[in-house]
C-alpha positions in Angstrom: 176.8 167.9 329.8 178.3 169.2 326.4 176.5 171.9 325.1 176.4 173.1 320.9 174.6 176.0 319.5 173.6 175.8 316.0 170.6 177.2 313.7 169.3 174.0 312.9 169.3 170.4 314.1 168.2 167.7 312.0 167.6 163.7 313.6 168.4 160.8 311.0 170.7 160.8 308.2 168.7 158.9 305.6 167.1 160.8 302.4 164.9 163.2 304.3 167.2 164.1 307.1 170.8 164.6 304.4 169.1 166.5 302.1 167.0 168.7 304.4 170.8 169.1 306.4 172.3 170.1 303.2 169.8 172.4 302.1 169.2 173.9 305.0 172.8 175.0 305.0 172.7 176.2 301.3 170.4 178.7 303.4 172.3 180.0 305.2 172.0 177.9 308.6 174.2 176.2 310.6 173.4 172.7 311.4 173.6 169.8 313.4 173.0 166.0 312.0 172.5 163.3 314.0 172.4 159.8 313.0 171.7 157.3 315.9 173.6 154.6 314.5 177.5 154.0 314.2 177.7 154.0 310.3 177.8 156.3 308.1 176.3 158.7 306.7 173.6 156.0 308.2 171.6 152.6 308.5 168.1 153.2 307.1 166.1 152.1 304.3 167.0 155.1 302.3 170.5 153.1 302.0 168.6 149.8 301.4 166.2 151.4 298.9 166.0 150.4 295.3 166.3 153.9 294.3 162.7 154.6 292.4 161.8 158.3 293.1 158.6 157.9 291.7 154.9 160.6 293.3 152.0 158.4 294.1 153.1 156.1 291.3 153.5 159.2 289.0 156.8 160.7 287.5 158.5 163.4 290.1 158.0 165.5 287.1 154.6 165.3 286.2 152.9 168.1 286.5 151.5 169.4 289.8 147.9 169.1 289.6 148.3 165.0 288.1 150.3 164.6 291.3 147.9 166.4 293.6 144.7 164.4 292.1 146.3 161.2 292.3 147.3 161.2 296.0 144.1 162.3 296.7 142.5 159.5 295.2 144.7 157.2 296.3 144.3 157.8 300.1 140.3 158.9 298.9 140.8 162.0 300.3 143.1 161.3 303.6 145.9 163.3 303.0 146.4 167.1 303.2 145.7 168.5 300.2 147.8 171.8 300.6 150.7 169.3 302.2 150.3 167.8 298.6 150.3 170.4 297.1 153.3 171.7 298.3 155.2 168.2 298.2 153.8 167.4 294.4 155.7 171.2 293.7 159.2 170.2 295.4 159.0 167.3 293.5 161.0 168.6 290.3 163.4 170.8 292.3 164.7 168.2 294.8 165.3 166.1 291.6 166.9 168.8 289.7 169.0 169.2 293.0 170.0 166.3 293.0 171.3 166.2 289.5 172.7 169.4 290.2 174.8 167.8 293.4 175.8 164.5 291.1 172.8 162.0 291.7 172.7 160.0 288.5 169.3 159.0 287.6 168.2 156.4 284.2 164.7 155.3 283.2 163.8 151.9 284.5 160.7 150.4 283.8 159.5 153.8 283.2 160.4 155.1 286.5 163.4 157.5 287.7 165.8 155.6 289.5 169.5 156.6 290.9 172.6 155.0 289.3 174.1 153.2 289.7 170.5 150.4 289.4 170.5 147.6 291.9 171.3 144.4 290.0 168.3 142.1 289.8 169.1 139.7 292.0 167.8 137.7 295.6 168.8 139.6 298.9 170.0 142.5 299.9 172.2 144.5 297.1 172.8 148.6 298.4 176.6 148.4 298.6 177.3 150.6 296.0 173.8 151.5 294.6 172.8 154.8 293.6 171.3 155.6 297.1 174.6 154.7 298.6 176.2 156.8 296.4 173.8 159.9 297.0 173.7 159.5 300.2 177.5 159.6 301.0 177.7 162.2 298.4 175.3 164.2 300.4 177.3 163.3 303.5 180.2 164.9 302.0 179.4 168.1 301.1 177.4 168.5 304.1 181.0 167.9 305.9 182.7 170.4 303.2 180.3 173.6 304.4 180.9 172.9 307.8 177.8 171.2 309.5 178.4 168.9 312.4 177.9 165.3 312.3 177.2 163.3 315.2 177.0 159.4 314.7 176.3 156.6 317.2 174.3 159.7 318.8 170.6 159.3 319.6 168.4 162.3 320.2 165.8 162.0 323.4 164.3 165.0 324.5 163.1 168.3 322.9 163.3 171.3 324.7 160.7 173.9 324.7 160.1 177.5 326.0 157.4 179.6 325.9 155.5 176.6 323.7 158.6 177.2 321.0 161.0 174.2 320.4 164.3 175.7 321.2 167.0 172.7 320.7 167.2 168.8 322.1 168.9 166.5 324.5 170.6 163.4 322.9 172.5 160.8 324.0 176.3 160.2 322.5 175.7 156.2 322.6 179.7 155.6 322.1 180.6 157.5 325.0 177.9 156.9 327.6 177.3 160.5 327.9 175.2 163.8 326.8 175.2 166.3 324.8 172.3 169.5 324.7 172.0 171.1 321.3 170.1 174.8 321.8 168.5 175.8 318.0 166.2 177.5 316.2 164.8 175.2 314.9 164.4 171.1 315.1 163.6 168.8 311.9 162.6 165.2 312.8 163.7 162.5 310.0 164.3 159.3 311.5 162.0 157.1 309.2 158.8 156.0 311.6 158.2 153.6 314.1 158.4 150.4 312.4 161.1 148.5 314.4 159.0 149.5 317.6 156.9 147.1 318.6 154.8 148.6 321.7 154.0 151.6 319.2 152.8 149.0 316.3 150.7 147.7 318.8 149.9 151.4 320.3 149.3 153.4 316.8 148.9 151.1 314.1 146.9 148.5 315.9 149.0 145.2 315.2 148.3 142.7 318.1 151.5 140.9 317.1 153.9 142.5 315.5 156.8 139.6 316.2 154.6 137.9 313.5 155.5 140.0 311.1 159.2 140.2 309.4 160.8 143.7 309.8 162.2 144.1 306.0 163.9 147.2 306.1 166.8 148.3 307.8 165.4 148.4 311.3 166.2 151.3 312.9 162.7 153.3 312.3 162.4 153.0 316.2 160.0 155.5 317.1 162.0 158.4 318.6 160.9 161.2 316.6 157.0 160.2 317.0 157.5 160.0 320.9 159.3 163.5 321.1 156.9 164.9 319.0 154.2 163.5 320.5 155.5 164.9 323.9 155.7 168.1 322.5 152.1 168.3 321.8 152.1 167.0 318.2 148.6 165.7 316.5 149.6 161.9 315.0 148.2 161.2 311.6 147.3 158.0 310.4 149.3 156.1 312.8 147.7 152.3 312.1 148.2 152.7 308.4 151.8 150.5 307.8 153.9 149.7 303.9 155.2 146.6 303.7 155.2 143.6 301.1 153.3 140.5 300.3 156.9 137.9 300.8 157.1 134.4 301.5 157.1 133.0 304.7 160.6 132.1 304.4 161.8 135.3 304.4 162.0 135.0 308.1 164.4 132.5 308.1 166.0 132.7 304.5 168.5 136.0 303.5 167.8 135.4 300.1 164.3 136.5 299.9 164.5 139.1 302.9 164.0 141.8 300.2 163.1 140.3 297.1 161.1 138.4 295.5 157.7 139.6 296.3 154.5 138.3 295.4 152.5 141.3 295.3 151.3 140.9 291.3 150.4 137.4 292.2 148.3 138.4 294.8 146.4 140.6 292.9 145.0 138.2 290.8 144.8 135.0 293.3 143.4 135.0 296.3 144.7 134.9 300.2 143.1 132.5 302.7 143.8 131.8 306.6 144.2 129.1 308.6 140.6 128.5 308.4 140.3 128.2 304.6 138.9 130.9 303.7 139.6 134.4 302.5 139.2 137.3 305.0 140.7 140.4 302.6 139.7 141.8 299.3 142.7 141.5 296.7 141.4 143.7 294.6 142.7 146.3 296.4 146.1 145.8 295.9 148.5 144.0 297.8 149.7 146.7 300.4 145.7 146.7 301.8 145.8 142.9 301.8 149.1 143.4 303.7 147.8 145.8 306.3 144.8 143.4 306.9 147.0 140.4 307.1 149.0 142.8 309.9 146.1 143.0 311.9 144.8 139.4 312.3 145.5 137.7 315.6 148.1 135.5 313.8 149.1 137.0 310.5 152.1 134.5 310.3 149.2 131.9 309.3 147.7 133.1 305.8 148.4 131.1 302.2 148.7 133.0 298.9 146.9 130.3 296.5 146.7 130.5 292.7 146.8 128.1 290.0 149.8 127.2 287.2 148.8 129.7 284.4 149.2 132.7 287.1 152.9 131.2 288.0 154.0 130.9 284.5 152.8 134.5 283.6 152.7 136.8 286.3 154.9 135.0 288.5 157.6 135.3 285.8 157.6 138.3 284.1 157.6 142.3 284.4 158.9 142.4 287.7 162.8 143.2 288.7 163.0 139.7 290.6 160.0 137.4 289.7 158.7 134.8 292.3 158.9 132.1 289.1 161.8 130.8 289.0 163.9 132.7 292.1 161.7 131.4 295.0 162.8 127.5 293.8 166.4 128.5 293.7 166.1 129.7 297.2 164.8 126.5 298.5 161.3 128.5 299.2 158.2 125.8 299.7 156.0 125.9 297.1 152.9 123.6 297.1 151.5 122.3 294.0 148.3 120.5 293.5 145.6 118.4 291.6 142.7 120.2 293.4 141.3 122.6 296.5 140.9 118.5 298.7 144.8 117.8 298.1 145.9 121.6 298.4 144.4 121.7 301.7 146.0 118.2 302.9 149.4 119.8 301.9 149.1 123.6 303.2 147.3 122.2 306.6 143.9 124.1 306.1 140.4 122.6 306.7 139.7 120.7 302.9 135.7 121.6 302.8 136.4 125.2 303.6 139.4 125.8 300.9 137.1 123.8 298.7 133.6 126.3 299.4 135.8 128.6 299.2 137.3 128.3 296.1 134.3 127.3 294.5 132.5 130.6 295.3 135.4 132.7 294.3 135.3 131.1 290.3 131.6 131.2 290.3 131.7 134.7 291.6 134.5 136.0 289.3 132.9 134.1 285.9 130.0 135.9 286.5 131.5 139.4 287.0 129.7 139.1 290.7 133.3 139.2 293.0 131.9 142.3 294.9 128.7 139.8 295.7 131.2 137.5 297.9 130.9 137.5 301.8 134.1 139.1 301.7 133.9 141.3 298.1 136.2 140.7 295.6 136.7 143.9 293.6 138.8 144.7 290.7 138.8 141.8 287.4 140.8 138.2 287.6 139.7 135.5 286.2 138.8 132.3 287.9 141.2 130.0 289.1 142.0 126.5 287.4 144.0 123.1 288.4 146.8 122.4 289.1 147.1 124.4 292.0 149.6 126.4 293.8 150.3 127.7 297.0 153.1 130.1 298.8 152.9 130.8 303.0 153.1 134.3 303.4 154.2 137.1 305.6 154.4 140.8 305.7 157.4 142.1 304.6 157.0 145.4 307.2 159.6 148.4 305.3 158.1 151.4 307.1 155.1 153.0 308.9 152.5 155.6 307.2 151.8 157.7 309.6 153.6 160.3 312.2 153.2 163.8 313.4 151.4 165.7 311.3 152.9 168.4 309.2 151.6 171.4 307.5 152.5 172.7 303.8 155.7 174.1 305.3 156.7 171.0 307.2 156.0 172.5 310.5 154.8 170.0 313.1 151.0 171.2 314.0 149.3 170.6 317.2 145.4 168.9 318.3 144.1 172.6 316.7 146.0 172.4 313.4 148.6 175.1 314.6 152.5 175.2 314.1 154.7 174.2 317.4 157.3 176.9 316.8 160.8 175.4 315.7 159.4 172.1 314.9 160.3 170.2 311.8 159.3 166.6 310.6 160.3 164.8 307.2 160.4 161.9 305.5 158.8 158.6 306.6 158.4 160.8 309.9 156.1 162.9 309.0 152.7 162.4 308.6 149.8 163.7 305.8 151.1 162.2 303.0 149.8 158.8 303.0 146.8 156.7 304.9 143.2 156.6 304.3 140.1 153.8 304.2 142.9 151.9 301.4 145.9 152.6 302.6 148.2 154.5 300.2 151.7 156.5 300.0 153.5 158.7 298.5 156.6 156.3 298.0 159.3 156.2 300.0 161.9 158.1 298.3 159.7 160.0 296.6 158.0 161.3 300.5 161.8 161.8 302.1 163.3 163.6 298.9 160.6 166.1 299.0 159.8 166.5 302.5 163.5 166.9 303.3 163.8 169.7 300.8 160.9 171.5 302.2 161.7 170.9 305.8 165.1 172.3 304.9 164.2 175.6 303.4 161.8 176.2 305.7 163.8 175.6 308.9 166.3 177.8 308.1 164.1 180.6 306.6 162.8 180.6 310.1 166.1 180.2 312.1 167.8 182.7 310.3 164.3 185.7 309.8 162.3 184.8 313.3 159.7 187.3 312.4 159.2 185.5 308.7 156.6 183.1 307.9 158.4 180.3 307.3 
């Protein structure tokens, strides 16, 4: 077996684990990446991203209190508050960093987002997009101070003395053999579990998670959260998942794998199942109604339905790729009807339950009484009128909420809330950042750019001064 000797090993070579790599070495540190897949710098959704760095739907550079309250109440109270306090504080220096190390970033829709902006368009469109670009930037001057990159290498196995994580075991997949890395320190990045389904099934409770359509990248497999776990690591909000309200034909269809969405839709409409009626609260948002639809026994079977005024407005404008027109030039199926009797005929559900169904929604909602339904409708929309419309649906699955837990230094904790010396976690990863009753994030980018940062300093504080609180 090979054996390497380093300060620091990071796993995954999206956002989280390049820039916790690179800072890490600006530390000091010497470091190990690996990337289980054969391209690089890697396949992950930080390559597929659209490139939004945005803090619980607040600017990176708010201030850190705004960014602090609004997680909170986002995830009503589920995340860490000092982990969000810390994160909501790196927010401003990992984007300055990133300036600082030639990320070019433009306001979009009043959001940050790296340059070069991904064209507004159906499908898949990262060659060339700002993550791209940072991300093999990041690649290369990680490669220009000297760390060590291993692609098409998978890590398997911590190793631990004493209770203290002391290096790992991975596997070099190209050559069928191993290697043991011995370190200071570990930093788990790898992006969650999403592409697993026996830990869907095992943490996030999804009975089928075949039913659902894996949007991102697909390599979020799970093997940080198992080593962790193994290593005695407390999982937070494992059943909480992000993904997007898409149409059913995403499954089948590479034109609306990533985009459109019909999240804004969704909002204002309402989502029934193969029954007719309406099992979720829109209200909430769509990434609630998609975690719900996750968890029925068949959520390949549920029907966004709204009327023509909905399709014409917020089908069609303020979004980057609008359902109205792009899901007709893809060929999508979209039904369209006189009434809740002929919907019904044309979507396959029972006509008198669509119909009671629909009936009590408009009476609820015209008299302010949504919260009042069997199953409450919160938030405002108004009730829905003829012609009708209806899209199939299906959850567009990008990445998993939940992981080991980290404190405000991005060390791994245990059952009792304590540090496993040497442990790291960032990124998608990680858990404490997102969860709750209504499930809620961080954002993607804006939980890996962070995290990584932290986890890098941190690590290599501790590698480098053992007897420092790092």
């Amino acid at each position: 077996m090979q054996q390497v000797a380093v300060d620091v090993v990071v796993v995954g070579a999206g956002f989280a684990g390049l820039v916790a790599a690179v800072r890490a070495q600006e530390q000091g540190a010497r470091v190990a990446l690996l990337e289980k897949t054969p391209v690089a710098p890697s396949w992950s959704n930080s390559r597929l991203s659209g490139g939004s760095f945005s803090a619980a739907g607040l600017s990176p550079l708010a201030p850190t209190d705004a960014i602090v309250a609004k997680l909170m109440q986002d995830t009503q109270g589920a995340a860490s508050e000092p982990l969000a306090r810390a994160w909501a504080a790196a927010c401003p220096r990992v984007y300055a960093w990133l300036r600082a190390h030639g990320t070019r970033w433009v306001h979009l829709r009043g959001q940050l987002v790296m340059a070069p902006v991904r064209p507004n368009r159906r499908g898949s469109r990262w060659l060339g997009r700002g993550p791209d670009v940072t991300l093999r930037r990041l690649q290369a001057r990680f490669l220009a101070g000297g760390g060590q990159y291993w692609g098409d290498t998978a890590a398997r196995e911590l190793r631990q003395r004493h209770g203290r994580v002391v290096g790992l075991v991975a596997r070099r997949l190209d050559a069928d053999a191993e290697i043991e890395l011995a370190s200071r320190a570990v930093i788990l990045a790898d992006g969650g579990f999403q592409a697993n389904p026996t830990l869907l099934r095992r943490y996030a409770n999804v009975a089928r998670p075949q039913r659902l359509f894996l949007r991102g990248a697909g390599t979020g497999s799970g093997d940080a959260l198992a080593m962790a776990l193994a290593a005695g690591a407390k999982l937070a909000h494992g059943e909480a998942i992000f993904g997007h309200l898409l149409h059913a034909d995403a499954v089948r269809n590479a034109q609306l794998c990533h985009f459109p969405f019909v999240d804004r839709i969704a909002n204002s409409a309402l989502v029934v199942g193969p029954d007719g009626r309406r099992f979720a609260d829109e209200g909430l948002g769509a990434l609630a109604v998609a975690n719900r639809i996750a968890r029925l026994p068949d959520p390949g079977a549920t029907w966004l339905v709204f009327d023509r005024r909905l399709w014409e407005t917020v089908g069609r404008y303020n979004q980057a790729v609008p359902p109205n027109p792009n899901l007709l030039l893809a060929g999508a199926r979209v039904e369209v009807a006189d009434d809740a009797a002929a919907l019904a005929a044309r979507i396959g559900v029972p006509a008198e339950a669509l119909g009671a169904t629909l009936d009590a929604y408009n009476t609820a909602l015209a008299a302010g009484q949504g919260r009042a339904l069997p199953v409450p409708r919160g938030g405002t929309a108004p009730p829905l009128a003829a012609p009708l419309v209806a899209v199939p649906l299906v959850v567009g699955l990008t990445y998993t909420l939940g992981g080991p837990l980290i404190d405000a230094r991005a060390r791994v904790v245990d059952a009792a809330d304590r540090p496993i010396p040497g442990l790291y976690a960032a990124g998608l990863t990680a858990g404490g950042l997102a969860g709750g009753p209504k499930p809620a994030t961080a954002g993607g980018i804006g939980t890996a750019l962070p995290l990584g940062f932290l986890a890098g300093e941190h690590a290599a504080r501790a590698a480098l001064q053992p007897n420092a609180m790092a």
